[in-house]
C-alpha positions in Angstrom: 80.2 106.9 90.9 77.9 104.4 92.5 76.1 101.9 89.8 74.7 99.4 91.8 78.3 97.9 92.8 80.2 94.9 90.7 77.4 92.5 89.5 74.5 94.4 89.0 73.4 93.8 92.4 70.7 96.4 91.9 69.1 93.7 89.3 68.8 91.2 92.0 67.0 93.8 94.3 69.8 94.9 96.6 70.1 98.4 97.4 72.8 100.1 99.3 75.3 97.4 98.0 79.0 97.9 98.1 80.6 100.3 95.7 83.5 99.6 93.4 85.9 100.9 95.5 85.2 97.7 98.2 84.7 95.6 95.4 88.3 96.2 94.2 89.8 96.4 97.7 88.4 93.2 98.9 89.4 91.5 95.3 92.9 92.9 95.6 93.3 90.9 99.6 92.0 88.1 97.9 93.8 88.5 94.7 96.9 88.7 96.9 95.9 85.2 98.7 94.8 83.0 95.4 98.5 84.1 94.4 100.2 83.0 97.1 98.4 80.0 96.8 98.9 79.6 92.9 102.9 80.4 92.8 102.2 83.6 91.0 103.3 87.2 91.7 100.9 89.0 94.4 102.2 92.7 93.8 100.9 92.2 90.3 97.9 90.3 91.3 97.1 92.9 93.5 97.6 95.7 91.2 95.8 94.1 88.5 92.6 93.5 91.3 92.9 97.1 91.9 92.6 98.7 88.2 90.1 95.4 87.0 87.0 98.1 87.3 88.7 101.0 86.5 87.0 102.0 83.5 83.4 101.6 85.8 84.2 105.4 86.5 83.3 106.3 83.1 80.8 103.2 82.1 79.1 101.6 85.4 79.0 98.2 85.8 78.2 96.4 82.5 76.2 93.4 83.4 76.0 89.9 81.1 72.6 91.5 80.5 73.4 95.2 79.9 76.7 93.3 77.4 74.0 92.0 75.5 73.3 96.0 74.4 76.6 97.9 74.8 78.9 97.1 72.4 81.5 99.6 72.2 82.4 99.6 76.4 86.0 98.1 75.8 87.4 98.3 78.7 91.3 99.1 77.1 89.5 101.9 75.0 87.3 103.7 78.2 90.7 103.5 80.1 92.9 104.8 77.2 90.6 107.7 77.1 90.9 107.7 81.3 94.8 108.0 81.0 95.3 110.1 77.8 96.1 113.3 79.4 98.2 111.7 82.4 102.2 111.7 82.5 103.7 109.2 80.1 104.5 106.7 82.4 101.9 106.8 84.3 99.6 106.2 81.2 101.6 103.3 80.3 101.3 101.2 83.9 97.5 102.0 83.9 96.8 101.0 80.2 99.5 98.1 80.5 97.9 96.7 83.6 94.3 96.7 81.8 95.5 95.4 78.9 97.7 92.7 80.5 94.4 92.5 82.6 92.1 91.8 79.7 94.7 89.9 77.6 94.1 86.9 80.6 97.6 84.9 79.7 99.4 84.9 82.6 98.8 83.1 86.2 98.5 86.5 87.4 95.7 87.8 85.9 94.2 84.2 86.0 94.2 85.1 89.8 93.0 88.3 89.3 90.0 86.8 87.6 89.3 84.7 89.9 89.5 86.6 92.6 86.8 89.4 91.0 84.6 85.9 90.6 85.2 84.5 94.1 84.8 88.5 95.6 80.8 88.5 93.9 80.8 84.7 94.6 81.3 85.3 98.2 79.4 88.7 98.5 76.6 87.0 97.1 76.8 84.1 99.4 76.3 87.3 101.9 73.3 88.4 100.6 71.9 85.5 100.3 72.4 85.2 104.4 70.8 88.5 104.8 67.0 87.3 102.0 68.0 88.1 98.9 67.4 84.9 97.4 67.8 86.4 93.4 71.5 85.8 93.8 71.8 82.2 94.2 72.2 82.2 90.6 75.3 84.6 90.5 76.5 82.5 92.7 76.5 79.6 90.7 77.9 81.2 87.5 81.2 82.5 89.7 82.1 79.3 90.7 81.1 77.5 87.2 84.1 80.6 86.0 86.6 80.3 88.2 90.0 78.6 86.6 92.2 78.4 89.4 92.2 74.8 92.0 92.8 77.4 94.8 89.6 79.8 94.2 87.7 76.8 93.9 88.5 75.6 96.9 87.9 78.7 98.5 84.4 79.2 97.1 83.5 76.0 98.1 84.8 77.0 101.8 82.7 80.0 101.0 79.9 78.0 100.3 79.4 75.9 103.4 80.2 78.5 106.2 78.7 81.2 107.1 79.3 84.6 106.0 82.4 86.5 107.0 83.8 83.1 108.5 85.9 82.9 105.1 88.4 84.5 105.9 89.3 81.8 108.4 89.4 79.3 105.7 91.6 81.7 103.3 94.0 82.1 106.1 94.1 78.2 106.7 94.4 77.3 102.7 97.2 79.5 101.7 98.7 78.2 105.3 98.4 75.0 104.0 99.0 75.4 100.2 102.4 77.5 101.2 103.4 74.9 103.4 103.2 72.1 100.5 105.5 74.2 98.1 
């Protein structure tokens, strides 16, 4: 289902923009980075990236806007309902991993959070590069959320280089951050 990708970025006038599947793949790489950097478990960073949107098969993307009308979109119920009829097990890692996803307590899904943020921060910055000016906003609220001294630092890279030259500075941070521990 394509909904105008992570963000709403049909709101800000993009069309064509990327779908939720390259929203979670690129948040999972950089899931897996901000946890390196952070001392925290990047197998369960990752994983947690990769389900974050799961319930977006069923929903869309709920925008702070749309949130203002849709009440009832919980994320744990839409992926309960998802899961219901699968094998036990397999019900239990995708619910857990949304609830542990949702619950937000541990540096795990802190990374996970930030790396959805620093994903739109980063795909805005690229839009942005390309005229579509409506985003500068978004990207000001994704760095104003993000918790975690390491996705700062890389939105701020982000920020002053031009787009699709951050992966350079990702690579050099988590060089640099592993190398201090």
């Amino acid at each position: 289902m394509h909904t105008g990708g992570p963000c709403g970025w049909s709101y800000d006038g993009i069309r064509n923009a990327e779908t939720v599947a390259e929203h979670s793949h690129r948040a999972a790489v950089v899931g897996i980075v901000l946890a390196a950097m952070e001392s925290a478990d990047p197998a369960r960073t990752a994983l947690l990236c990769t389900l974050h949107d799961l319930h977006e098969a069923r929903i869309g993307d709920l925008t702070p806007l749309t949130r203002r009308y849709v009440s009832a979109a919980d994320p744990r119920t839409v992926t309960a309902d998802q899961v219901a009829a699968a094998h036990p097990e397999v019900r239990d890692v995708l619910a857990g991993a949304v609830d542990e996803h949702e619950d937000d307590l541990t540096p795990e899904t802190r990374c996970a959070h930030d790396a959805d943020r620093l994903d739109c921060l980063v795909r805005a910055v690229e839009y942005r590069a390309q005229g579509h000016s409506a985003v500068q906003g978004k990207i000001g609220r994704c760095r104003a959320a993000l918790k975690t001294d390491s996705a700062r630092r890389l939105a701020d890279a982000a920020m002053q280089m031009a787009p699709g030259d951050w992966q350079v500075a990702i690579r050099g941070a988590a060089a640099s951050s592993m190398a201090s521990h």
